[in-house]
N, C-alpha and C positions, 0 to 999 in steps of 0.2 A: 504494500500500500504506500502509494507516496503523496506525502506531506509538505505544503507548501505555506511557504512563511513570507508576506510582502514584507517591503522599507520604502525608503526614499522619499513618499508625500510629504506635503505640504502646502506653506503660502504662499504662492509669486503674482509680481506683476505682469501685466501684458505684454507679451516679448521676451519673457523671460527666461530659464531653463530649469529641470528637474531630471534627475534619473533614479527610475526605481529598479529594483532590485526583487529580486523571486529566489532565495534557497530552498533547492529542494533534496529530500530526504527522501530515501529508498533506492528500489533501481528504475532507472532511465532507459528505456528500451529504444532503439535505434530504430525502429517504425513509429516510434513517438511523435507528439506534436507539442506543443506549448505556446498557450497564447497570453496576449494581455487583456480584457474585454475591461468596460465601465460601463457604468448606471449612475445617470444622475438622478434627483428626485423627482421620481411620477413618470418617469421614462425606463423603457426595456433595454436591460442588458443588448451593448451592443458587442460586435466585435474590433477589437484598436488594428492588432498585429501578432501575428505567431510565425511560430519555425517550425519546419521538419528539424527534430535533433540528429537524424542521422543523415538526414540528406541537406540540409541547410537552405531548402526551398525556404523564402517566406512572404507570407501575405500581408497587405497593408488596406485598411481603411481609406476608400477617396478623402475622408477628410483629413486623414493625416500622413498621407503621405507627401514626402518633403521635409517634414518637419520631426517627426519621429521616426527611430533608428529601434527594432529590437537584433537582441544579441545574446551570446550564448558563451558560457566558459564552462564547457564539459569538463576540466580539471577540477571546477567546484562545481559543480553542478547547480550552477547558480545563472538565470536567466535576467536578463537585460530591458528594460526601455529609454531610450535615450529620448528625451520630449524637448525640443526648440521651437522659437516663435510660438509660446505658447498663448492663447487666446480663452480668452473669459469661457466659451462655448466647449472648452476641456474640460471645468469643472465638474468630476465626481468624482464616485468610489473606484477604484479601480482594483479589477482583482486579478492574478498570476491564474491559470488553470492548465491540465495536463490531460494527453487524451493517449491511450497505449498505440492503439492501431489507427495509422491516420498515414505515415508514407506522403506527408505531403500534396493529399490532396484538397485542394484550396476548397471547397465546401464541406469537407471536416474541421479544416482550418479555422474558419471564419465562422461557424456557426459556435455558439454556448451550450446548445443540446448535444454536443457530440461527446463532448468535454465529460471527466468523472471528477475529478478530484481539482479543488478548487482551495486556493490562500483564503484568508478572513478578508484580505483588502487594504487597500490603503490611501487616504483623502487624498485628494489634487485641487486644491482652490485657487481660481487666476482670476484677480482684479483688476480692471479697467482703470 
């Protein structure tokens, strides 16, 4: 069973940067996937960005691509978003999630139903 632990939230202002952070705990299967998804309040879980871990495919959100980078350090097993030019419209929860059997295909990727095992989260507030 693996266990995922966010970091890196916070407060910024508009334009500003954040990077969060996903340690994960157990094992890592190379047909795995991992993604970033958010919910803000009164809105559906959406999807940001994720990775094939063994193939390093990754899928990005129209609205954020350009500006966020995810990434991957298999030596910790610890997963990556890198957030620039961040805008008021970023603001939520944002959670780390893992999905076993995925190979990289962008509509396991991108969806949150495909997903099992999911971080607690962690805030992203960006003020105007």
């Amino acid at each position: 069973q693996v266990q995922l632990v966010e970091s890196g939230g916070g407060s910024v202002q508009a334009g500003g940067s954040l990077r969060l952070s996903c340690a994960a705990s157990g094992r890592i299967y190379s047909s795995s996937c991992m993604g970033w998804f958010r919910q803000a309040p009164g809105k559906e879980r959406e999807g940001v960005a994720a990775i094939w871990t063994g193939g390093g495919r990754t899928y990005y959100a129209d609205s954020v691509k350009g500006r966020f980078t995810i990434s991957q350090d298999n030596s910790k097993n610890t997963l990556y978003l890198q957030m620039d030019s961040l805008k008021p419209e970023d603001t939520a929860m944002y959670y780390c999630a893992y999905v076993v059997s995925c190979f990289g295909h962008e509509a396991t990727m991108k969806s949150p139903v495909s997903y099992r095992n999911w971080g607690q989260g962690t805030q992203v507030t960006v003020s105007s």
